[in-house]
C-alpha positions in Angstrom: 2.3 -11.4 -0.2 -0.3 -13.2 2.3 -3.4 -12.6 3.4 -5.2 -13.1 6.6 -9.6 -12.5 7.0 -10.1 -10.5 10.0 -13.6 -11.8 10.7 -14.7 -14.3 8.6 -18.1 -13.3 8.8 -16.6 -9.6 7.6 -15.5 -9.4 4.1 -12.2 -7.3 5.6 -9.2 -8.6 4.0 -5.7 -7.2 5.9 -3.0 -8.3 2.9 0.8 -7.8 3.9 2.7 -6.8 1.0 6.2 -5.2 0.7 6.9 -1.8 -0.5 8.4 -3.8 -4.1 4.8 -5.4 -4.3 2.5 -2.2 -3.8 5.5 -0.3 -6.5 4.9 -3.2 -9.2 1.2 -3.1 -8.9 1.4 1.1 -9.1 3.1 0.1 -11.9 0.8 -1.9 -13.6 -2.1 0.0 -12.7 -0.2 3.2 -14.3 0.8 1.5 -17.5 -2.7 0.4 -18.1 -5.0 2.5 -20.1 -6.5 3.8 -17.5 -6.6 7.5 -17.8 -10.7 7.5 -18.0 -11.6 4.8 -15.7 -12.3 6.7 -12.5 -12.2 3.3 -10.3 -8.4 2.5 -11.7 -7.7 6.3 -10.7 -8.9 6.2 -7.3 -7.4 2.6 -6.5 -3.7 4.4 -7.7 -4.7 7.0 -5.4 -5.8 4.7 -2.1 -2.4 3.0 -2.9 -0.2 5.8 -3.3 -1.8 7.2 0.0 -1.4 3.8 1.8 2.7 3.8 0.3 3.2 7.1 1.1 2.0 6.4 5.2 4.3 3.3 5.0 7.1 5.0 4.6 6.4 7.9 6.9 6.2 5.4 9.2 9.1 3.4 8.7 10.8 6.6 8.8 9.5 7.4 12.0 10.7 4.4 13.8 13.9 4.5 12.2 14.6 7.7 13.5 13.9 6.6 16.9 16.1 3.7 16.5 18.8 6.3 15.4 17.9 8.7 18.6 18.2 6.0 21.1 22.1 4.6 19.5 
């Protein structure tokens, strides 16, 4: 995982992680007691969304790899 600060008078973080890194913290955010804590909840949810466009993605451009073979 890295980091790089977009504009470092911004507070905008991009982080690059892999698809095992943003699955092990889903994890841990999951396993944790969280059920009542609405900020854990809607963190899962921004991460599932953001996993979930990664791999449409990916998907996307692996398919046009395939169409142009």
């Amino acid at each position: 995982m890295k980091k790089s600060y977009v504009n470092e008078t911004s507070l905008n973080i991009n982080i690059v992680a892999d698809l095992g890194e943003i699955n092990d913290i889903l994890t841990v955010l999951k396993s944790a007691d969280n059920e009542q804590n609405y900020r854990a909840k809607s963190l899962i949810s921004k991460i599932e969304k953001l996993r979930l466009e990664a791999i449409q993605e990916a998907r996307r451009e692996f398919e046009t790899m395939l169409d142009n073979v």
